[in-house]
Structures are given as C-alpha cells and as structure tokens.
TIZA-233615 format. One record per residue (C-alpha): residue number from 1; residue in one letter; chain; x negated, z, y negated. Coordinates in pm, whole numbers, plus 50000, padded with zeros to 5 digits. Layout:
<nodes>
[node NUM; a; A; [X; Z; Y]]
...
</nodes>
This chain:
<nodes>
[node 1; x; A; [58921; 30821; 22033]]
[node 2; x; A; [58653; 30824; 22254]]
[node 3; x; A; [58290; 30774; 22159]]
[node 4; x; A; [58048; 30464; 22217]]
[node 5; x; A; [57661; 30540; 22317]]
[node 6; x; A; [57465; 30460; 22624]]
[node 7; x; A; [57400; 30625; 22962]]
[node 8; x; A; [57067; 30673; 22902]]
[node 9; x; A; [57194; 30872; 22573]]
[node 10; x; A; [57498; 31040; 22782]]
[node 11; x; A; [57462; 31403; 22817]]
[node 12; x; A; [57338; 31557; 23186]]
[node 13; x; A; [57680; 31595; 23392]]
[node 14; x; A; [57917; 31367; 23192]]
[node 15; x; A; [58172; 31142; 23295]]
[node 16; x; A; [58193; 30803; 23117]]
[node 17; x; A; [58358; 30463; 23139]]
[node 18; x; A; [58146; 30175; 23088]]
[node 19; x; A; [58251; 29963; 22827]]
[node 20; x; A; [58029; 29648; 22807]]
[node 21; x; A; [57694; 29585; 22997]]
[node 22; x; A; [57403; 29428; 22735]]
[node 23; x; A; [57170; 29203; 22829]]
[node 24; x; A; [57133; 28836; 23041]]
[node 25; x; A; [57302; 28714; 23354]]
[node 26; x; A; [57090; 28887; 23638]]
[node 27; x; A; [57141; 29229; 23502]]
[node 28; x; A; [57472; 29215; 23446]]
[node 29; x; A; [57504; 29083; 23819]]
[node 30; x; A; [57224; 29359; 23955]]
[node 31; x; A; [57457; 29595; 23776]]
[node 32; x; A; [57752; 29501; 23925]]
[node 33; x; A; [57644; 29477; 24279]]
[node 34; x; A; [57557; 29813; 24242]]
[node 35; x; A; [57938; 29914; 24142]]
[node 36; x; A; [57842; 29900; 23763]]
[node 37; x; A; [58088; 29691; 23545]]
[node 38; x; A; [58305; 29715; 23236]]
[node 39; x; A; [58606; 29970; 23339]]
[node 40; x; A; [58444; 30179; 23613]]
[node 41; x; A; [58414; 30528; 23598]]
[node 42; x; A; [57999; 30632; 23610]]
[node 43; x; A; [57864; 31007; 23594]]
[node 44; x; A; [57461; 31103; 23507]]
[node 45; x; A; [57375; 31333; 23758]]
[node 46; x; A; [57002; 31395; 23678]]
[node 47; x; A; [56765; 31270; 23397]]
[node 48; x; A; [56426; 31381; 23395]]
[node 49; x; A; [56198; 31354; 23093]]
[node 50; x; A; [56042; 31063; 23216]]
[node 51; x; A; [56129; 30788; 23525]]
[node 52; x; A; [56461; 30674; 23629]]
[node 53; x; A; [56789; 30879; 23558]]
[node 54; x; A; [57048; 30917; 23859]]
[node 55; x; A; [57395; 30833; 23802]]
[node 56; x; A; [57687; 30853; 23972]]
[node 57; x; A; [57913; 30577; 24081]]
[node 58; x; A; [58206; 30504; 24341]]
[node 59; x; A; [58111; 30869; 24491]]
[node 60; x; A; [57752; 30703; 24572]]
[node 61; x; A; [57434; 30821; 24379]]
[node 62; x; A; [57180; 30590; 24241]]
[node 63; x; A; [56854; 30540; 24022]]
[node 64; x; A; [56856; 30340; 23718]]
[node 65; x; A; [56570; 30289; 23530]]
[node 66; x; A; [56565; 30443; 23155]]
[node 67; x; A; [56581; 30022; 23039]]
[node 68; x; A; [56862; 29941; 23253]]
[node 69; x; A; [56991; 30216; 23156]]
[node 70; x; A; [56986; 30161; 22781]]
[node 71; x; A; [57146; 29848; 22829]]
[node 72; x; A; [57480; 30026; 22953]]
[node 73; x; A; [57778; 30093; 22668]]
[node 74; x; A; [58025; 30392; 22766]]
[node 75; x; A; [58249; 30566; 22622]]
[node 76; x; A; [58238; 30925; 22643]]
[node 77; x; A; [58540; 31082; 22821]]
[node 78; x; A; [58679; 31423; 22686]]
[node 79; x; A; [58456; 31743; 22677]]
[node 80; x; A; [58616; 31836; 23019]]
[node 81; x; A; [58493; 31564; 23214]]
[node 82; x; A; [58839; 31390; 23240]]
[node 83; x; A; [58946; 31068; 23203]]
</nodes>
C-alpha cells in the first residue's frame, strides 16, 4: 500500500500520484490548468530550503509555491520510482 503525504513533504526525485487536491475552487482549477489533478503522475525535481519547489508534470517542469504545494495529497510510488 502506498503512502499518503504531500509534495511539499515528498522526498527530492520521487515519483508520486496525486490523490486529492485541498483547498477552494480557484486552486484546484490553477492546479489543474497546470496538468495537476487527482490521478496524474507528478515528480519533485528541486526543493530548495526556502522559495518555490519544482515539480515535474506531463514531461514539463514547473514552480509551485511551498503553500500550493502543501495543499497537494500523493501517494508515494515504490522506492524505485515506479508506478
């Protein structure tokens, strides 16, 4: 069974499915204009100690901020990075 956290809490590197998307209406629709939505496959590239993280998603790389960011369930895939 794979495990729930967020993708600000998601390890450097690691592949995750997002589960559910917290918050009101215009984030979940920012979100999903930017490819973000319950089923898709997201990766976090880069997250520095402070500012926005950079995630992966349909091949294309982006900046969240560490908020946003919060507000995104996965599930962790397998130690391997596989689905």
């Amino acid at each position: 069974m794979n495990k729930e956290t967020t993708l600000l809490k998601l390890k450097t590197g690691e592949k995750a499915l997002v589960k559910e998307i917290l918050g009101g209406k215009n984030v979940k629709e920012k979100l999903n204009a930017m490819g973000i939505y319950p089923g898709a496959e997201i990766k976090k590239s880069i997250s520095p100690s402070k500012g926005p993280i950079i995630a992966e998603i349909l091949r294309y790389k982006i900046a969240i901020g560490r908020g946003m960011a919060e507000k995104i369930i996965v599930y962790e895939n397998n130690p391997d990075g596989k689905s």
